[in-house]
N, C-alpha and C positions, 0 to 999 in steps of 0.2 A: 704603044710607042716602041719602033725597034732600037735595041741597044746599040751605041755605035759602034765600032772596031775600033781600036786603039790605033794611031795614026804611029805610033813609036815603038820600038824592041820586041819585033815577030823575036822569033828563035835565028832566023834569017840575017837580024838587022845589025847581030849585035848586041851591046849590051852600055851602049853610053847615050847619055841623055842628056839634052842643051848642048853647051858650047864650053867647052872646056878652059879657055883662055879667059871668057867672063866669068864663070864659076869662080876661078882662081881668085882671081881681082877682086870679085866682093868677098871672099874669105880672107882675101889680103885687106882689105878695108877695115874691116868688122875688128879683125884685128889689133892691126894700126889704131883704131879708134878709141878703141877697148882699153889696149897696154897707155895709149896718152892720159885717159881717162884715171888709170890706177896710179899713174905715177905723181900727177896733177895733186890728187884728193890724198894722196898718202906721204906726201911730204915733209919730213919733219917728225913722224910719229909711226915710226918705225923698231925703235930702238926698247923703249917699253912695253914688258908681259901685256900689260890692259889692253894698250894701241893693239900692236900684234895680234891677239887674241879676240879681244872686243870690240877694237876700232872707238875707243875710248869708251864706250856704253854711250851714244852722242847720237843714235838715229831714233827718229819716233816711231810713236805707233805704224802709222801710216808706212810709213817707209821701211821700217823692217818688215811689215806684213808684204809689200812689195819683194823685198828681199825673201823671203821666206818664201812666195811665190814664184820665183827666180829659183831656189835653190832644189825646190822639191819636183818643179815640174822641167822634168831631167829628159833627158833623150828618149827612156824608156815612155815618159808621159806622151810625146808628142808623135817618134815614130814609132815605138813596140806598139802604142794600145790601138794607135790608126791601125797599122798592122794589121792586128790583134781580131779589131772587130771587121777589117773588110773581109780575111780568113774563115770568122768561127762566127762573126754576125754577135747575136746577143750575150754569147761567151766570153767575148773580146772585151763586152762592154761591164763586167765583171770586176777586170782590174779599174778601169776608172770607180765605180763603186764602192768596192774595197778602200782605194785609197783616199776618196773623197769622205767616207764617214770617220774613217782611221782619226779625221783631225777634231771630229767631236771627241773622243778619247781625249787627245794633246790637248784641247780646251778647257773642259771641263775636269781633270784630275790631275795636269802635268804641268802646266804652263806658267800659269802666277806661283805654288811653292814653288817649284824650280828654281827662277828666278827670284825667289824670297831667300832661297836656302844656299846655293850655290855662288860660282865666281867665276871660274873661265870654263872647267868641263864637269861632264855628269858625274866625275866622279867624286867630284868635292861634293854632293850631294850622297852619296852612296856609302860615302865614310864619314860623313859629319858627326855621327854618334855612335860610332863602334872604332875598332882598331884600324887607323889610319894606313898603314903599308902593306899589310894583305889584299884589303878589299879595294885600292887607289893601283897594285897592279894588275888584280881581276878585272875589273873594270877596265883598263886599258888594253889592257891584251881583249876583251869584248870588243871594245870599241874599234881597236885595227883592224879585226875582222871585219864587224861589220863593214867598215870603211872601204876594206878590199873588194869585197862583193859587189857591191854599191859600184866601186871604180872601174869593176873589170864588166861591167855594163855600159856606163859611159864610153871606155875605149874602146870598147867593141862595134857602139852606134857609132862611133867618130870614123872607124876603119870603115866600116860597111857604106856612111854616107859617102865619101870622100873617093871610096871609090867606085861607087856609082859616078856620081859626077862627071870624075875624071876618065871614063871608062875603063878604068884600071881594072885589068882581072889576074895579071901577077900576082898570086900569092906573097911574091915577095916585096915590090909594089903597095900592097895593102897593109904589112907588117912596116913599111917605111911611113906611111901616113901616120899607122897608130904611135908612131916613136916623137911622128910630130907633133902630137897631139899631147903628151909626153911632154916635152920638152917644155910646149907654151905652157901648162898647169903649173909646169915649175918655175918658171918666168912670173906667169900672176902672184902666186902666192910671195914668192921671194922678194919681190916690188911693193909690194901694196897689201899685205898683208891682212886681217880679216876689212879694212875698213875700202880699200881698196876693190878685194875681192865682193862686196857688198853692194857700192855700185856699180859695177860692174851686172849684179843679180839684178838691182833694180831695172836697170838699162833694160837687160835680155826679157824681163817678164813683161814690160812693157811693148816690145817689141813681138814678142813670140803667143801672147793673148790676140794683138791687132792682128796677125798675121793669120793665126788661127778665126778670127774672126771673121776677115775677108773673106778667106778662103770659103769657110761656111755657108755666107751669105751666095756667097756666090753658085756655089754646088746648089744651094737650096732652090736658088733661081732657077740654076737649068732642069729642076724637078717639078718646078712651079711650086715651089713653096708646099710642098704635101711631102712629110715624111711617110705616111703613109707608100705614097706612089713610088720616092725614090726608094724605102726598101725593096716592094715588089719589081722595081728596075732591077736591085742588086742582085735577089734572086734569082733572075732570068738572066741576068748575066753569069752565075756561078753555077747553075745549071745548063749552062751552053758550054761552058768550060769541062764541068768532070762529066756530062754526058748523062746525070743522074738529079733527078729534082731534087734539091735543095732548099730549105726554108732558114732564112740568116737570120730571122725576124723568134725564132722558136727556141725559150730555153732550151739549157742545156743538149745541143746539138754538138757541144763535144762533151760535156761532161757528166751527159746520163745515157752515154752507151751501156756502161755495166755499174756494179757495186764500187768498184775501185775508180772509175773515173767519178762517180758522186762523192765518193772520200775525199779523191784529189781537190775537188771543186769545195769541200767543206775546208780542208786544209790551209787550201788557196787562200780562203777566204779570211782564215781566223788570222793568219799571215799577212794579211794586208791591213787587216782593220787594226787587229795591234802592234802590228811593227814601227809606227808612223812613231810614236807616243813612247819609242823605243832608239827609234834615231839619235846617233851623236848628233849628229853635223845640222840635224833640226833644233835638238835642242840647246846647242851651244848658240844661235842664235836670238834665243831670248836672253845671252847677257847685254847684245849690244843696244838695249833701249835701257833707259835710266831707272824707272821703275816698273813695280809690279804690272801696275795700271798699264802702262804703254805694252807689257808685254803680252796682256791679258785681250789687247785692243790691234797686236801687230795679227794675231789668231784670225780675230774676227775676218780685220780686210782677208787676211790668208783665205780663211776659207769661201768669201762670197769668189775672189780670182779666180782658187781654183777648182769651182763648182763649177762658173761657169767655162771654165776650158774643158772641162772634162765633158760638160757639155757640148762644146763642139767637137770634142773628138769623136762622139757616136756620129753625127753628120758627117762627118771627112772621112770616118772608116767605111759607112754604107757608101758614101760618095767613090772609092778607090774602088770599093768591087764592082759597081759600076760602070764606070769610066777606064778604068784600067784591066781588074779583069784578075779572079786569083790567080791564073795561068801566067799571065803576064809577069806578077806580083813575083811568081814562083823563078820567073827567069832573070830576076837583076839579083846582083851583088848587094847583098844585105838581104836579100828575100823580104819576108816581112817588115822591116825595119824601109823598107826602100818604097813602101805603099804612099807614107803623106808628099815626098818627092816626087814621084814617079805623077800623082793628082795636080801637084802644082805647075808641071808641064802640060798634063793637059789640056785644063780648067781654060786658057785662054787658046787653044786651038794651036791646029801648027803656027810656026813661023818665028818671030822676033818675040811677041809676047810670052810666048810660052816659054822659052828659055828666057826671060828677063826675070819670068814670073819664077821660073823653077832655081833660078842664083838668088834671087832676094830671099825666098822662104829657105834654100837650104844655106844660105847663110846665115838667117837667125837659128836656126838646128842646130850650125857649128859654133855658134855664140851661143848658145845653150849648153852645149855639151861642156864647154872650158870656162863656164861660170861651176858648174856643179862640180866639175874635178878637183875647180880649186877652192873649194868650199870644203871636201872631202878630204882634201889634202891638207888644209891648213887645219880642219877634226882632229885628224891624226895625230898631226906632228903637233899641238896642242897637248893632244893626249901623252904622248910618249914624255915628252920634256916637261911637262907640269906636273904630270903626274908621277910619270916611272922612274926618268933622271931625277928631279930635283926631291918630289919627296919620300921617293922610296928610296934611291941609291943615293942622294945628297942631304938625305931626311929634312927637305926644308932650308938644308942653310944656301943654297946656290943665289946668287944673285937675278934679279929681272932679265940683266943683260946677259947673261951666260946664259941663262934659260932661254931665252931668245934664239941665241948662237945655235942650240943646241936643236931647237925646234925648226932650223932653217936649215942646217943638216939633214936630220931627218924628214922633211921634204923631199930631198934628191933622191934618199933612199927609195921613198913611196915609190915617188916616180917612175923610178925603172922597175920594181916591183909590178907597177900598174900595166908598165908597158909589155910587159912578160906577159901579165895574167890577160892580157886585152889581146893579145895575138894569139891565146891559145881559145880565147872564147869568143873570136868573130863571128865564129857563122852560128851564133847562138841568140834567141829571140831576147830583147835588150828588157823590154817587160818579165819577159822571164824571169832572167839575173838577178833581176831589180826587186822578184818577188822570193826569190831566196836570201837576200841582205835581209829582206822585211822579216823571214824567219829565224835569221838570229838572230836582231834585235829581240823581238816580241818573246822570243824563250829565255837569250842570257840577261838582257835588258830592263826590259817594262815590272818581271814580279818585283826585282829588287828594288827597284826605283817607287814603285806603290807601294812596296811594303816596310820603306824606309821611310815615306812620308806617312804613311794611316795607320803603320801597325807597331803598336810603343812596344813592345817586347822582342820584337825584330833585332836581332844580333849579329856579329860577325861571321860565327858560322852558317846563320844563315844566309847572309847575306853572298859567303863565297861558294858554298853549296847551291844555291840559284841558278848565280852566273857562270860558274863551273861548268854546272850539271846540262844548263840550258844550250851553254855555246856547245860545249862536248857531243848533247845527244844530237843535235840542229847540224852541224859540222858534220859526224858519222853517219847519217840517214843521208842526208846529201852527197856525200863520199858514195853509200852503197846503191844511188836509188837510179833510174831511168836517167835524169840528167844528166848524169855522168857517163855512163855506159849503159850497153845492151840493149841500144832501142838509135833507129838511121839520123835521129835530131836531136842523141846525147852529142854532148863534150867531146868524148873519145868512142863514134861508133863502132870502131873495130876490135874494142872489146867488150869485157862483158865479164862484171863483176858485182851486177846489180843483186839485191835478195831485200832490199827493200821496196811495196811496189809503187808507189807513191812521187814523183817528182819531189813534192812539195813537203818537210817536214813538220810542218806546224800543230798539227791535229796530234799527233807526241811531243814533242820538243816542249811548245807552250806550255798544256797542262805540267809535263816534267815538273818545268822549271818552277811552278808555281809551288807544285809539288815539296820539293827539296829546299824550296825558302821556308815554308812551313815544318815539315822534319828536321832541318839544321836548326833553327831556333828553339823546336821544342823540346830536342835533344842536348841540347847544349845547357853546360853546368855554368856559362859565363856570367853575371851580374852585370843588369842593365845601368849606364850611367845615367842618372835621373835626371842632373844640372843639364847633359847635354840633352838631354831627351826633350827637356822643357824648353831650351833653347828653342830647336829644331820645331816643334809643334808652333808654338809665338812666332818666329818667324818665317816659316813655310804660309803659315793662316792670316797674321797682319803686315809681315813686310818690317816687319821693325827690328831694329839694329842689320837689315840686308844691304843698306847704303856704306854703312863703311868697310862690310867687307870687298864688295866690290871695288870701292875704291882704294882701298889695300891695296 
């Protein structure tokens, strides 16, 4: 069967796809629909930490597992990993893996304590039984990082989509979009706060699985239903491209050229599967169900959704390198990130369909994108004002309301923050970014957090030795490695300050951090408090007395 030629964006044509004025209109919709939706549901319960924070703890299983599917499966999910695998073939399909077992970690060791032992963030879990003001702002300065990383991935998809669309290839242009995108995250969060911003998740998950699905079916059809045959299509398409046989279908075709790309690929890997189980803005999400059970049951739906999206993103990536073409791929705005786009135009041939097709799907992208930022955003500013203002710098005494003020403050901050770090990392692969949040979660993050709930002799110097050591080394490997510089698809290719070789720091950072939870503790002369100790075990394992801290 011959491949077809892409009917849209030679090098000749251009670089805008559909119709620019409908594009608009359904992102003005989706919008409109969104902001009514958050204001609707958040009425009234605005003013208090819990609302704010939790959205009262009032969604069920079901529903937060929706939510939770909404919040994880992020721009990076939908356009980096399509991307991802139409690019590098069974490489690509790597990160869907990674991220898809990560949540047996969050299941099985993170989920029910969590939400047994804690109340609005990870950090009331991390200092339950050690010194409260050290390790409550360790934890938060973790958590803003991760946050940023995390954001400046989302902004970067939101720039790239957007201006694809619109054909926009002004740099300056595309730095205006990201400021919009900006803007709305702090509009949701500021409006509607976690319970708002929640359905808001469930809407977009709902939408972005259907859409994901269609699409699938659809590609599948035009292969007749044999994955089989449409890879060997994608092949013979990526081979017509670089001139050189290619096999998409064949581990490690990027990451068993030498010893260091198999490094990177182990790296990758340990960075995905435990970063998840490391996440703020996931696991502040098991406060907003009532109890342990619901949250132990929000997992479950979590993971069958997003097993199977992750599942159709291997069909819609082999589908984009056939249909569209890496070449092709390589000449829009967003590059890789512009692959499940650029398929939703095809998929129904020229004409009216194709651009109808390609504004409904990259409007649920963009209602993708501004569910997860303001998910990310309201982490943050949780973090900052629960934890940093009120009990380190107000030691507890600040009132709900003031902590509130202060957390919607610090929102606007993020924001333009994000908007910074999102203009300086557009033309950066969104799966990427998304896989270096995952590595400093998984190094300052996850030891602390297991070794607070499994391990009774775990202290405060451990505990800030972890998260110290784990964000510190994950942050400077990153600072010195390929991503950043001295390689044409860093951050800043025009210099070149790299001496790490590695993209990805996880394969050091992680074990570190594990590391240094272990040596702080065992080095350390402090006396474990027993009362809390036994607290903390009882209710991490039964749930018991975790009902009225929550509602505290």
């Amino acid at each position: 069967m011959p491949v077809p030629t892409p009917l849209f964006l030679t090098p000749l044509e251009g670089v805008k796809l559909g119709n620019s004025a409908l594009n608009i209109a359904i992102f003005a919709v989706f919008v409109v629909v969104t902001l009514t939706i958050v204001i609707r549901v958040s009425q009234g319960g605005r003013k208090k930490a819990s609302d704010f924070y939790t959205g009262g703890a009032q969604f069920s299983g079901r529903q937060n597992g929706l939510a939770i599917a909404g919040d994880y499966l992020s721009a990076a999910s939908f356009l980096g990993i399509v991307g991802a695998v139409a690019l590098s073939g069974y490489d690509g399909l790597l990160y869907s893996i990674g991220f898809l077992v990560a949540w047996l970690v969050a299941l099985l060791l993170v989920a029910e304590p969590l939400r047994n032992t804690g109340r609005y963030t990870m950090a009331d879990v991390l200092s339950f039984r050690v010194r409260q003001r050290p390790v409550r702002m360790a934890a938060a300065i973790s958590t803003l990082a991760v946050s940023f990383f995390y954001l400046l991935a989302q902004m970067a998809g939101a720039g790239g989509l957007v201006s694809l669309l619109l054909g926009v290839t002004s740099p300056l242009m595309q730095d205006l979009v990201i400021v919009v995108v900006g803007v709305l995250m702090i509009a949701y969060v500021l409006i509607g706060g976690m319970k708002g911003t929640t359905w808001v998740q469930m809407i977009k998950a709902i939408l972005l699985i259907t859409g994901a699905a269609i699409m699938t079916l659809w590609v599948l059809g035009k292969s007749g239903f044999n994955l089989s045959h449409l890879i060997g299509l994608a092949n013979d398409k990526s081979a017509a491209d670089s001139g050189t046989a290619v096999d998409l279908s064949v581990p490690m075709h990027k990451y068993g050229k030498s010893s260091t790309s198999k490094l990177a690929f182990v790296s990758l890997s340990i960075a995905l599967v435990f970063g998840t189980a490391g996440l703020p803005h996931v696991l502040m999400r098991f406060y907003t169900v009532p109890t342990a059970k619901e949250a132990r049951r929000s997992v479950s739906w979590a993971i069958g959704l997003i097993g199977a999206f992750y599942l159709f993103t291997f069909v819609l990536g082999y589908g984009a390198a056939w249909l569209v073409g890496a070449k092709t791929i390589g000449e829009l705005p967003g590059k890789a990130n512009a692959a499940a786009p650029a398929l939703a135009f095809w998929l129904p041939g020229q004409g009216v369909g194709g651009t109808v097709f390609l504004a409904l799907i990259s409007g649920v992208a963009f209602a993708t994108i501004l569910a997860v930022v303001a998910g990310l955003a309201i982490t943050a500013s949780a973090s900052f004002a629960h934890d940093i203002y009120n009990s380190v710098i107000k030691r507890g005494l600040a009132d709900g309301a003031t902590e509130v003020r202060v957390a919607r403050y610090t929102v606007i901050v993020i924001g333009v923050l994000a908007i910074i770090g999102g203009i300086a990392a557009k033309s950066q692969n969104i799966a990427f970014l998304v896989s270096l949040a995952f590595a400093v979660a998984a190094s300052a993050n996850l030891p602390s957090i297991l070794f607070s709930l499994y391990w009774r002799r775990f202290n405060t110097q451990g505990s800030l030795w972890s998260i110290y050591g784990g964000l510190v080394s994950a942050l400077v490997l990153i600072i010195f490695s390929p991503a950043v510089s001295g390689a044409p698809t860093s951050m800043f290719p025009d210099a070149d300050f790299a001496w790490f070789p590695l993209d990805n720091p996880a394969i050091v950072s992680v074990p570190l951090g594990f590391l240094l939870g272990i040596l702080g503790t065992l080095l350390s002369k402090e006396q474990p408090n027993l009362d809390k100790q036994a607290e903390m075990e009882v209710r991490s394992m039964t749930g018991a007395g975790a009902e009225g801290a929550i509602a505290h």
